[in-house]
C-alpha positions in Angstrom: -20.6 7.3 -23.7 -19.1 7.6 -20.2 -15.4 8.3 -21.9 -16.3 11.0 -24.4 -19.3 13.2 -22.1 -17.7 12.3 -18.8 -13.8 12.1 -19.2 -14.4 8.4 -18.5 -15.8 9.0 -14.7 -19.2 7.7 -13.4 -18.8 10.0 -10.7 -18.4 13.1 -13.1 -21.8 11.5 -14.7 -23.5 11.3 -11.6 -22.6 14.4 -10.5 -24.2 16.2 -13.8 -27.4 15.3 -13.0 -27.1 17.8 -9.8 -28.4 15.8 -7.2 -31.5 14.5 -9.4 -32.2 10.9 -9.3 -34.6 11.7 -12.8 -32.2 13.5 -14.1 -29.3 10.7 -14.0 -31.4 8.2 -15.2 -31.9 10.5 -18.7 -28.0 11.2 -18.9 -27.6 7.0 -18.1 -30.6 6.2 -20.9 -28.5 9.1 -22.9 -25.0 7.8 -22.7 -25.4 4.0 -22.5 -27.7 2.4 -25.5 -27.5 -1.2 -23.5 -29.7 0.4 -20.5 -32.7 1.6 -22.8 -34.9 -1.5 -21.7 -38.2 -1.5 -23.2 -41.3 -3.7 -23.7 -44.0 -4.0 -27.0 -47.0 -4.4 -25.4 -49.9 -4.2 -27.8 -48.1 -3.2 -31.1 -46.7 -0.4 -28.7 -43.0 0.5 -27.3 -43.5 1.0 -23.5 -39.9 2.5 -22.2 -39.2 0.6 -18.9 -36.2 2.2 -17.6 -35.3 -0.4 -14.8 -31.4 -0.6 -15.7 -30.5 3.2 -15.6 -33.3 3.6 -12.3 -31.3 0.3 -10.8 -28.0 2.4 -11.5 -28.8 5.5 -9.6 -31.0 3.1 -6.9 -27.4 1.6 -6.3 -25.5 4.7 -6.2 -28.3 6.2 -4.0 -27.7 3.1 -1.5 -24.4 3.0 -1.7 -23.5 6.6 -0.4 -26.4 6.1 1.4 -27.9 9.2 0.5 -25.1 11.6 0.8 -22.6 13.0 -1.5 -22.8 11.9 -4.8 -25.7 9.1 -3.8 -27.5 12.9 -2.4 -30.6 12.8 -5.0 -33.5 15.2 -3.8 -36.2 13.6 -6.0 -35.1 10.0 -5.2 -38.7 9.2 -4.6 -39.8 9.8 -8.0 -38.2 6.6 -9.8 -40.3 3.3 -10.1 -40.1 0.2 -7.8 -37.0 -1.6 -9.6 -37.8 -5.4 -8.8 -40.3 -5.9 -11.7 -40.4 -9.4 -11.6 -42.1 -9.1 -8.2 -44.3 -6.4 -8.1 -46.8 -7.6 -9.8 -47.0 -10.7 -8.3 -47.6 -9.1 -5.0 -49.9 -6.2 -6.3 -52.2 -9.9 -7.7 -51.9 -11.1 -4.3 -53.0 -8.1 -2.9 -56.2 -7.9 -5.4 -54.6 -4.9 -7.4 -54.0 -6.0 -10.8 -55.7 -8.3 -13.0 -54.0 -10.1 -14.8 -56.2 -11.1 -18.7 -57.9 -14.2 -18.9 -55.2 -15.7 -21.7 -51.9 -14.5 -18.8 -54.0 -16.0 -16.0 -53.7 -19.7 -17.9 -50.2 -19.3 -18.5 -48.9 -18.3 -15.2 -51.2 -21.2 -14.2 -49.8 -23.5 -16.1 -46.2 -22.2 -15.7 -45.6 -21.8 -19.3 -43.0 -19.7 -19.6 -43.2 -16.4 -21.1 -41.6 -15.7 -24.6 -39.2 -12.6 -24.0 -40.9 -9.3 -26.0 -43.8 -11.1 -25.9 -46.9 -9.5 -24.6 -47.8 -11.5 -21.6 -44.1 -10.0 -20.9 -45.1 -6.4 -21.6 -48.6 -6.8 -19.7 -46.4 -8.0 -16.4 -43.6 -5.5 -17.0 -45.2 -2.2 -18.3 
């Protein structure tokens, strides 16, 4: 964890990924267990990674680019908001949603957590 790798400092952890967005969120998914999201979608693990890429989106915004938020490949992580995307991408004609999600958002059932309606909207 943060107290044993980086003498109990986010800033020492942030700075050990040398300015690399992609690289912090591996040493965040390394040394915090709680921020290695996943979904099972169709009997498979599909690593998300929205926790550790909302960390570094934060720190990014929060030093507004510079210093320790200074992260040349910022641009690489994934659009954090993932409750919204695909609503919008739907919207937009994009993704298509199955048949058996269609109904359910339909018919605002809600979605079991893990589930794969969950996974096919997350991943």
């Amino acid at each position: 964890g943060l107290l044993e790798r980086y003498e109990g400092r986010a800033s020492n952890l942030i700075a050990a990924a040398g300015g690399s967005a992609v690289e912090l969120v591996g040493l965040v998914l390394d040394a915090f267990p709680g921020f290695r999201d996943y979904a099972i979608y169709e009997g498979r693990r599909v690593w998300l990674c929205k926790r550790a890429q909302i960390f570094v989106g934060d720190v990014w915004g929060a030093f507004r680019g510079q210093g320790l938020g200074r992260f040349d490949d910022i641009g690489q992580l994934t659009t954090f908001a993932d409750y919204r995307v695909p609503v919008v991408l739907r919207q937009l004609g994009i993704l298509k949603y199955s048949q058996h999600l269609t109904e359910q958002i339909q018919s605002r059932q809600q979605l079991q957590a893990g589930s794969g309606a969950e996974g096919e909207l997350r991943a």
